[in-house]
C-alpha positions in Angstrom: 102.1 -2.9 69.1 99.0 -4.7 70.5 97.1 -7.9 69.6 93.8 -7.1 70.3 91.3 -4.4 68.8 91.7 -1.6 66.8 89.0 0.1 69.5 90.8 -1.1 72.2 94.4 -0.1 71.0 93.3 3.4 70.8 92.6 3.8 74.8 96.4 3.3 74.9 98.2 5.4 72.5 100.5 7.8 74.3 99.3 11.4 72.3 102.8 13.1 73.4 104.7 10.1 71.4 102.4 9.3 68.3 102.0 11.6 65.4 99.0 12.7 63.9 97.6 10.3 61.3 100.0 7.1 62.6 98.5 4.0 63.0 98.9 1.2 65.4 100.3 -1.8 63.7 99.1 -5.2 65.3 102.2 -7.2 66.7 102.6 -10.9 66.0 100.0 -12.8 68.8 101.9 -13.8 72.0 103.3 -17.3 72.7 102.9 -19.2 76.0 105.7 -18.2 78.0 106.3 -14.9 75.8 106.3 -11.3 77.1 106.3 -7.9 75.9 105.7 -4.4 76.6 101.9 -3.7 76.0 102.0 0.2 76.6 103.5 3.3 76.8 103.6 3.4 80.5 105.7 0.1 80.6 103.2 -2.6 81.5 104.2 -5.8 80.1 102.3 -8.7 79.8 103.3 -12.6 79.7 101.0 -14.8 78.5 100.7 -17.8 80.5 97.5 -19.3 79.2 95.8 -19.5 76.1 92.0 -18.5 75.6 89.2 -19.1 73.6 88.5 -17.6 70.2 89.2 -14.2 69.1 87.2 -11.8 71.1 88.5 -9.3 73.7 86.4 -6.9 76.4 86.3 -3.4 76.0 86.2 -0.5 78.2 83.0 0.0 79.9 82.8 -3.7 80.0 81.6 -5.9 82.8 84.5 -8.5 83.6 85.2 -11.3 85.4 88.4 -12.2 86.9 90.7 -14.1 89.4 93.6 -12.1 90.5 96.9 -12.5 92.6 98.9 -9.6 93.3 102.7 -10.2 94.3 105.7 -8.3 94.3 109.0 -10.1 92.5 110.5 -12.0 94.6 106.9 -13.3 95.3 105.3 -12.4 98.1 101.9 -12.5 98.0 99.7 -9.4 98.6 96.4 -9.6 97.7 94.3 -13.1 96.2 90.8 -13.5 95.1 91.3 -17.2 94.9 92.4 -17.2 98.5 89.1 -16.0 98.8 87.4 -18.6 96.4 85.5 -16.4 94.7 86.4 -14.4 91.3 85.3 -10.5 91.6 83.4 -8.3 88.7 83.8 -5.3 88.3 83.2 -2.4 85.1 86.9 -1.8 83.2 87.9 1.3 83.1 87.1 1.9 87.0 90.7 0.8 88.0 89.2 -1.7 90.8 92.6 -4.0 91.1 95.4 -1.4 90.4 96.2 0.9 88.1 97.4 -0.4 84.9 95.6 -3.9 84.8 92.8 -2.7 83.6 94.7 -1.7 80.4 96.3 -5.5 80.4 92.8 -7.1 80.8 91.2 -5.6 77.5 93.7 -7.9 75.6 92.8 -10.9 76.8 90.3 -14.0 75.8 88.1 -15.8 77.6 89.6 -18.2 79.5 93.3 -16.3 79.0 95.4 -16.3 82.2 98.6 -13.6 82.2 101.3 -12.1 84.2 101.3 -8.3 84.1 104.1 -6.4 85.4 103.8 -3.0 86.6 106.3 -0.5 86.4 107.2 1.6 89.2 105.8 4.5 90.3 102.2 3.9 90.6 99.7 6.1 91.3 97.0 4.1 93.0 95.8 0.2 93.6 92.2 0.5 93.1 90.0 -1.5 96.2 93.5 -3.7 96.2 94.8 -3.6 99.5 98.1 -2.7 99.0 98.9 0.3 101.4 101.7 -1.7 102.5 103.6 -1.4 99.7 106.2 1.0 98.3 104.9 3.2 95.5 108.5 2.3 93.8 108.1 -1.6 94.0 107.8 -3.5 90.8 104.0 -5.4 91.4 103.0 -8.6 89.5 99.3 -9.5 88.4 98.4 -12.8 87.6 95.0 -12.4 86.0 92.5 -14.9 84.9 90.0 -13.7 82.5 86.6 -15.9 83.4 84.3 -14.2 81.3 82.9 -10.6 80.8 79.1 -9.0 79.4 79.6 -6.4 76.8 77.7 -3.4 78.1 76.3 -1.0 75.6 75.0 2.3 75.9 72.1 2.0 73.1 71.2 5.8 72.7 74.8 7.1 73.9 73.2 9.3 76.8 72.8 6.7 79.6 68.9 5.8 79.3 69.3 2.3 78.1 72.1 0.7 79.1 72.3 -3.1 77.2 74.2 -6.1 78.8 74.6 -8.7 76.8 74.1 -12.2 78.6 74.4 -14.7 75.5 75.4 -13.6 72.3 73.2 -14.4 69.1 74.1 -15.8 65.5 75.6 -13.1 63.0 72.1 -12.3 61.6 70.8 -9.1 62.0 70.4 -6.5 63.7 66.7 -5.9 62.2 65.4 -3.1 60.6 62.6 -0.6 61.3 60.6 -2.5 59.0 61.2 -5.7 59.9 59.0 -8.2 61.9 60.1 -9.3 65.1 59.3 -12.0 67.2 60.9 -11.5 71.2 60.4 -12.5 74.7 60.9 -10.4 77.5 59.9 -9.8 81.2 60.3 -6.6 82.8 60.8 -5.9 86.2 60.6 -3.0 89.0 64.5 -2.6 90.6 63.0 -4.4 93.7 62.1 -7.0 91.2 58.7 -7.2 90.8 57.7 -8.5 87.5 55.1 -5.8 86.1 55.1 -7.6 82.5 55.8 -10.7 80.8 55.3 -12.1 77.4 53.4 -15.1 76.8 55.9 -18.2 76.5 56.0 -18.4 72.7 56.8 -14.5 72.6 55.2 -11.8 71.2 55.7 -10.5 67.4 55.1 -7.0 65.9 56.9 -4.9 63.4 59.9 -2.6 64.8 58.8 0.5 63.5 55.3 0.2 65.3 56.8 -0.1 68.7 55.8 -2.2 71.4 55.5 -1.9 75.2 57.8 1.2 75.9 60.1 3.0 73.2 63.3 1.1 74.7 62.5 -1.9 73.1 62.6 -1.2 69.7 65.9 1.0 70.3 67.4 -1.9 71.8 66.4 -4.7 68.7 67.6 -2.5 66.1 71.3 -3.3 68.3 70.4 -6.9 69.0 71.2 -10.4 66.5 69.2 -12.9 66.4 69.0 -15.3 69.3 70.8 -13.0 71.1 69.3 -12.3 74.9 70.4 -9.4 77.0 69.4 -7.5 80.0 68.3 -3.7 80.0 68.3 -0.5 82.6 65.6 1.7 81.3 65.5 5.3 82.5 62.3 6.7 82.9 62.6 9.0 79.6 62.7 5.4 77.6 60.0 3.7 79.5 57.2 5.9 81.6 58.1 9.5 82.6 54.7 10.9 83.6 52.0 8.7 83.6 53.7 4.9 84.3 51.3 2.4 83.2 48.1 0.7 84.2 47.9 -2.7 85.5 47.4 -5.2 82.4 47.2 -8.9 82.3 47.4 -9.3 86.2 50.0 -7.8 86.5 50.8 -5.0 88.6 50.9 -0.9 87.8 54.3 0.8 86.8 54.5 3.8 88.7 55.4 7.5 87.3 59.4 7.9 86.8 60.1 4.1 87.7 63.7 2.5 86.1 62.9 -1.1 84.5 64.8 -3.7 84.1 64.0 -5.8 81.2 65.6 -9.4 80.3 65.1 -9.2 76.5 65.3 -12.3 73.7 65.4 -11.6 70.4 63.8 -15.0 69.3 63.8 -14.8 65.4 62.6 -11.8 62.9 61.5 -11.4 59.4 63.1 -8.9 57.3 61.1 -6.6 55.1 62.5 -5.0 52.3 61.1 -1.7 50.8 61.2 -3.1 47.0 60.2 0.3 45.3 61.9 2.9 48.0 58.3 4.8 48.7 57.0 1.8 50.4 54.2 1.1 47.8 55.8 -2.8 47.8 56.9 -4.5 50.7 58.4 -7.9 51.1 58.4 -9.7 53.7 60.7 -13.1 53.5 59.5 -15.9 55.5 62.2 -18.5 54.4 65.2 -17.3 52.8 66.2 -18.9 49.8 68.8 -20.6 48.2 73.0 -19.4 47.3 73.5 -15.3 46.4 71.4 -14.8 42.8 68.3 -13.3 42.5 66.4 -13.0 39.3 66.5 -10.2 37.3 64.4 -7.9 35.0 63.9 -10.3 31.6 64.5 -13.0 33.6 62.0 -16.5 33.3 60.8 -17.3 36.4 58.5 -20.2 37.6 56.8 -19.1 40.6 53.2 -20.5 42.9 51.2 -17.8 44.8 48.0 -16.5 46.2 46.7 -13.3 46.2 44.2 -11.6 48.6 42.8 -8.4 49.4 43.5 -7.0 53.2 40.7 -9.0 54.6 41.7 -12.3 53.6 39.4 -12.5 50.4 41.3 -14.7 48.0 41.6 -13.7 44.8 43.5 -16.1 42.9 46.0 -18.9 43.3 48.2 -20.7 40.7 50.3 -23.8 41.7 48.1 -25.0 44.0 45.3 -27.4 44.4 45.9 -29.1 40.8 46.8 -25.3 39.1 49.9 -25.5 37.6 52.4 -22.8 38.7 52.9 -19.6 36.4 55.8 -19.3 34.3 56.7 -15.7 32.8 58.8 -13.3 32.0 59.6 -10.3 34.1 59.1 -6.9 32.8 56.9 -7.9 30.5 53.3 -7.2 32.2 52.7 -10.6 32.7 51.5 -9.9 36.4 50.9 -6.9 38.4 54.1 -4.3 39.0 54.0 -4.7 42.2 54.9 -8.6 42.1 57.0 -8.1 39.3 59.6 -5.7 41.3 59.1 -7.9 44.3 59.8 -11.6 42.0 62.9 -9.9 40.6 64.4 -9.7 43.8 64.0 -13.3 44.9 65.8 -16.2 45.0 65.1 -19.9 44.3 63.2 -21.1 47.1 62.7 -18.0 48.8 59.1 -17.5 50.4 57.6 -14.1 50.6 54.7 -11.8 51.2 54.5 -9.8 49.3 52.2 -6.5 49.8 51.2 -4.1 46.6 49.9 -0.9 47.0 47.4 0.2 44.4 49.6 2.4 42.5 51.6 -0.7 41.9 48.8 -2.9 41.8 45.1 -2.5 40.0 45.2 1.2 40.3 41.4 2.9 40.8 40.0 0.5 38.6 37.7 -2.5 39.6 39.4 -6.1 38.4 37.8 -9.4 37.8 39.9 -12.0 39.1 39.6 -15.8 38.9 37.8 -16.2 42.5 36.8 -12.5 43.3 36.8 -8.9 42.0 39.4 -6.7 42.9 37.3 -3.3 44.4 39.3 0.1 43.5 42.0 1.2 45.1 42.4 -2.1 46.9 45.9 -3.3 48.3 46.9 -7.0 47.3 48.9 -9.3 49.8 50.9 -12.1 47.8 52.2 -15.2 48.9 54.8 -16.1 46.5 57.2 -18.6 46.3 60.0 -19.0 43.5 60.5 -22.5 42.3 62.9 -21.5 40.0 64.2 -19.4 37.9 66.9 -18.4 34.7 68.6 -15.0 34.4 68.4 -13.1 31.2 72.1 -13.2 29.8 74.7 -10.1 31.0 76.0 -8.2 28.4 79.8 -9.8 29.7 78.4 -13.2 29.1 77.6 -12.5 25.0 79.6 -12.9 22.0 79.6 -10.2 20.0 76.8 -11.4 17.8 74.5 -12.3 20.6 74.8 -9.0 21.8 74.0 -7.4 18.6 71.2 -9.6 18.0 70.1 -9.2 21.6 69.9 -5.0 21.4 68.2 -5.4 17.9 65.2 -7.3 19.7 64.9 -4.8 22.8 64.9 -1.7 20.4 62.1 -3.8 18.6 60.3 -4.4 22.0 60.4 -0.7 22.9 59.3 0.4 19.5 56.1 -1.9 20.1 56.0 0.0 23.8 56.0 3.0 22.2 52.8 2.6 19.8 50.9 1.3 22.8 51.6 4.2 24.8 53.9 2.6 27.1 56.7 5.0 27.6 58.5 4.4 30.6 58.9 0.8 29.4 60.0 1.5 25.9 62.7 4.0 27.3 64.0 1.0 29.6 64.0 -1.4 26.3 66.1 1.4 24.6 68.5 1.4 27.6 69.2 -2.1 27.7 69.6 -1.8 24.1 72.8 0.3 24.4 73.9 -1.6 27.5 74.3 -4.2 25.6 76.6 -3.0 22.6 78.3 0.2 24.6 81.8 -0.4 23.8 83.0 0.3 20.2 86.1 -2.0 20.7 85.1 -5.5 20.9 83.2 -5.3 17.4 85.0 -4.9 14.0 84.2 -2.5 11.2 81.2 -3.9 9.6 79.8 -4.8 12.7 81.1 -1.3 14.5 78.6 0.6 11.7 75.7 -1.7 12.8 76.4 -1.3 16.6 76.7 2.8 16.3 73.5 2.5 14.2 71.6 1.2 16.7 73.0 3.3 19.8 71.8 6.2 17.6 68.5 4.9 16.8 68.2 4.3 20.8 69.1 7.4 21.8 66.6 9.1 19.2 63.8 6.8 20.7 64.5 7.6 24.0 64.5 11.1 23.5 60.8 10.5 21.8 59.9 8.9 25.0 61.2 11.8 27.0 59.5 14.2 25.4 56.3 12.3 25.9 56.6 12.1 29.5 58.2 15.7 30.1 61.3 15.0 31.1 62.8 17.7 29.1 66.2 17.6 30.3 66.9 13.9 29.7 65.7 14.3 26.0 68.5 16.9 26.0 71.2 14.7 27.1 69.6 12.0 24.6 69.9 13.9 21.7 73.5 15.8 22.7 74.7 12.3 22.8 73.3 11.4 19.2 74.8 15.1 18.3 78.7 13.5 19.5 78.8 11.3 17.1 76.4 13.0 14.0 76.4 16.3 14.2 74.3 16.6 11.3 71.4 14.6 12.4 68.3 16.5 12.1 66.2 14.6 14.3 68.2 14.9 17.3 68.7 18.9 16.4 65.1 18.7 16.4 63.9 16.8 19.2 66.9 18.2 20.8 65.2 22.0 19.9 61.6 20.9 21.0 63.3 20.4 24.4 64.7 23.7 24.5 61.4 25.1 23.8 60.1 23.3 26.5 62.3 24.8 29.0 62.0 28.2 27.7 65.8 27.9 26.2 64.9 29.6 23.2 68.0 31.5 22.4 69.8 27.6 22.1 66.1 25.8 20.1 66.8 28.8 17.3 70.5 27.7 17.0 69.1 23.9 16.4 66.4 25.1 13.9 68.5 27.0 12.0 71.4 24.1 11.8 68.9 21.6 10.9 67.2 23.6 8.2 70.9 24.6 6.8 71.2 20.5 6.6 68.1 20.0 5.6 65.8 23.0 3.9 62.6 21.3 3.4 62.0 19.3 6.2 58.3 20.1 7.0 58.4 19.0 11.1 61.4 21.3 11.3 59.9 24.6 9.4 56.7 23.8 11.8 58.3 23.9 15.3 60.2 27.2 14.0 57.0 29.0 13.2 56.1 27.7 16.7 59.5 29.1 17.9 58.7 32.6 16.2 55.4 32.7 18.3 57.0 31.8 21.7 59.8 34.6 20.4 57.5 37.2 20.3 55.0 36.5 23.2 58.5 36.4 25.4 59.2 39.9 23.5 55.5 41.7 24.9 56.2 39.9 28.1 59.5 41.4 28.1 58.3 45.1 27.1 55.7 45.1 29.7 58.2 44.1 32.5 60.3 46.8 31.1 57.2 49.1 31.1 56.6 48.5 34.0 59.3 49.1 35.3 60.7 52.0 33.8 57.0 53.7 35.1 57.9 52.5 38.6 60.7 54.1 38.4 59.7 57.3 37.0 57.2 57.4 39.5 59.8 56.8 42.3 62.1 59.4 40.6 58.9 62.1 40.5 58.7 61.5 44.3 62.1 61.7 45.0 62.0 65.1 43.3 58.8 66.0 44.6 59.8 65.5 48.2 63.1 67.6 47.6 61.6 70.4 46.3 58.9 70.4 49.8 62.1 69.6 51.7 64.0 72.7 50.2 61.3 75.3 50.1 61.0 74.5 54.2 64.7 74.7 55.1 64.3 78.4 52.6 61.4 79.0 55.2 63.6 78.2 57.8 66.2 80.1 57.3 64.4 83.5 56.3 62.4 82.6 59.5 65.8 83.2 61.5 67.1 86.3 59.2 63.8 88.0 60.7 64.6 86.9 64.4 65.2 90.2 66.4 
């Protein structure tokens, strides 16, 4: 019905006339010269000039606006241009007459209008038009000169954000992020009791700076955008206001600040590994949407450096030639590889490792310096370039076959060496790569489910090795679809079991896999092993039992006990009152 916002549409919709659930439906934008009803209540709105671009205030806003107030046959009755001056005032406060304020939230910057409001009216606002009859029909020709969105950051009144030039459509940042602002901050009379220096001032949102207030208000802000904040006390100093710093004056207990605030520029930070042990920190975007990938070969230059600057090696610089690897293959740190898979061509980062993704407890030898235990690395990296390892989607058939036969062969190599986790992720992108049964013919189709089994038994084997019982279940139950007569996923599968004390569901295995197979010597060994845990679970069982059965006996032996004194004293009682004279 309107042309402006969703969030503005819904301050008008009449609750008596709309049903639950129904939507309002935006109607075709307004001609010059055109007019239509704009709400429920009958105001109508011709549009008489256009505006600029797309965006419309919103209630709460601060506006700016030339009104003239007239009835029909056009006499004049009230004029801010007769006055010369445009007035502001907060929509939603009804300051011209009631209903404009609801015509003024659908106009652009630089819009002009002609409302028409219906009779009767309930009120005019700071418009004086006492004069006039309640019942007249009241035209308001309304130029919109500009408004400041006006936000209420925490939604309770304490920092209230005005928005004096509007930044680029980067951002907001991010508690991690690295900000650079500029700000000065002033008493209500004005006096300025802090100022950055003229380049700004850069710290890390989370950290704070100054008074809590700020960072609220950057994580609202884009950058380049500059506003102008009210700070109640609870955001800025309740108690103990602040000492004079840097020449400039004390902020007394309880005082309100107002603060003109630029977001200048900021650095995101991304949490590479979700526990913070990486963090990157882009200093120059990169090129276009891809990043690299996990098998990925990437060209990249760096430097790396302990905390306190210490350099500990460089490659592409000063006559180095830049390193060229591929990723997930322990080529570097993996730290730096989980950060380099991220990037894009181009990009610049620092890049910081903890030691749980870095060197660990050990002590390093470097090319320039040795790496002390437990130290956290800083990178500089930047990616030259960079080719992505092929998707499964863009493979042939045959590549993909070809491609799933060499990861299974990289994980089996992972596997000797210990390397578990990585083995189980060359088994997964094994299967990834020949998961559908469709695309490939019969010959091929044998190969494919093959492989997937041979995958799946792996990864079960890695599983086991790291503990993670439950997956080497779903591993081998997965190998047990499609075989059901495979003996080493029944035994894995029971190993598993045994681990998570199902042993009722490892005998079932056992005894399936020895039905299939009689003589296999891993699975007679793990059911002697089964027997054991059988029977230790029996004594524990039996003494539980014991024990319980005794408690109970004992409580029953109480409870009888305690009747039998409770009885004999209510026989005492009784003979006590035969003998009463």
């Amino acid at each position: 019905m309107v042309e402006f916002s969703r969030a503005n549409a819904e301050a008008f919709i009449d609750e008596d006339d709309e049903e639950a659930g129904e939507e309002i439906e935006s109607a075709p934008p307004l001609n010059i010269g055109d007019e239509r009803e704009i709400h429920s209540s009958g105001l109508k709105k011709k549009l008489l000039k256009l505006g600029l671009g797309w965006e419309t205030p919103e209630f709460g806003d601060e506006v700016t606006v030339h009104y003239v107030g007239s009835l029909r046959d056009g006499t004049k009755c009230v004029s801010t241009r007769d006055k010369g001056e445009p007035v502001t005032f907060k929509l939603g406060e009804e300051k011209v007459a009631t209903g404009v304020d609801c015509g003024i939230v659908t106009m652009r910057k630089g819009e002009m209008a002609l409302f028409t409001l219906p009779p009767p009216r309930t009120g005019f606002g700071s418009a004086d038009l006492d004069a006039v009859s309640l019942n007249s029909v009241v035209q308001f020709e309304v130029e919109l000169v500009s408004w400041i969105t006006v936000v209420d950051v925490c939604k309770d009144g304490g920092i209230i954000k005005k928005i004096m030039e509007k930044g680029e459509l980067i951002g907001p940042p991010d508690d991690l992020d690295e900000v650079l602002v500029k700000y000065v901050v002033r008493l209500l009379d004005g006096v300025i009791v802090a100022k950055t220096p003229e380049h700004g001032v850069e710290f890390y949102v989370k950290n704070g700076h100054f008074c809590q207030a700020l960072p609220k208000a950057i994580k609202t802000m884009r950058r380049g955008e500059k506003v102008n904040l009210i700070v109640q006390p609870q955001y800025a100093f309740v108690d103990g206001g602040k000492d004079p710093e840097n020449g400039f004056p004390s902020i007394p207990p309880s005082s309100i600040l107002s603060i003109d605030l630029e977001l200048v520029s900021f650095k995101p930070v991304i949490n590479v590994t979700g526990d913070l042990g990486v963090l990157k920190k882009i200093l120059k975007e990169g090129e276009g949407t891809l990043t690299a990938n996990e098998g990925a070969t990437v060209t990249i230059r760096y430097t790396a450096k302990l905390e306190d600057g210490t350099l500990l090696e460089k490659r592409g610089f000063d006559g180095v030639d830049a390193l060229k690897y591929t990723t997930d293959e322990e080529h570097v740190v993996a730290g730096l590889d989980k950060a380099v898979t991220i990037m894009k061509k181009g990009e610049h980062a620092i890049v910081t490792v903890k030691p749980d993704y870095g060197f660990g407890s050990t002590e390093v030898k470097r090319d320039l310096a040795m790496v002390p235990p437990c130290s956290t690395i800083v990178f500089e990296v930047e990616m030259l370039e960079f080719t992505k390892e092929k998707d499964p989607w863009e493979m042939n058939k045959h590549e993909r076959i070809q491609v799933a036969q060499r990861k299974k062969e990289e994980g089996n190599l992972l596997f000797k060496n210990g390397k578990y986790q990585r083995a189980m992720k060359k088994y997964e992108k094994a299967v990834d790569y020949i998961n559908e049964d469709g695309t490939f013919e019969d010959d091929d189709r044998r190969l494919v489910k093959s492989l997937r089994v041979s995958c799946w038994l792996n990864g079960a084997a890695c599983c086991l090795k790291q503990n993670d019982f439950q997956e080497a279940i779903k591993h081998c139950s997965k190998v047990l679809e499609i075989e059901s007569c495979n003996v080493k996923a029944l035994y894995r599968r029971a190993q598993a079991f045994m681990d998570t004390a199902d042993l009722h569901l490892a005998e079932l295995d056992i005894k399936k896999a020895l039905e299939i197979d009689p003589q296999n010597r891993e699975v007679k060994l793990i059911q002697k092993t089964l027997k054991q845990l059988q029977a230790e679970s029996n004594k524990k069982d039996a003494k539980v039992y014991t024990t319980m059965f005794a408690r109970m006996s004992n409580e029953n032996s109480s409870a009888a006990k305690r009747l039998k004194v409770e009885a004999e004293s209510k026989i005492e009682e009784n003979v006590g009152e035969i003998n009463m004279p």
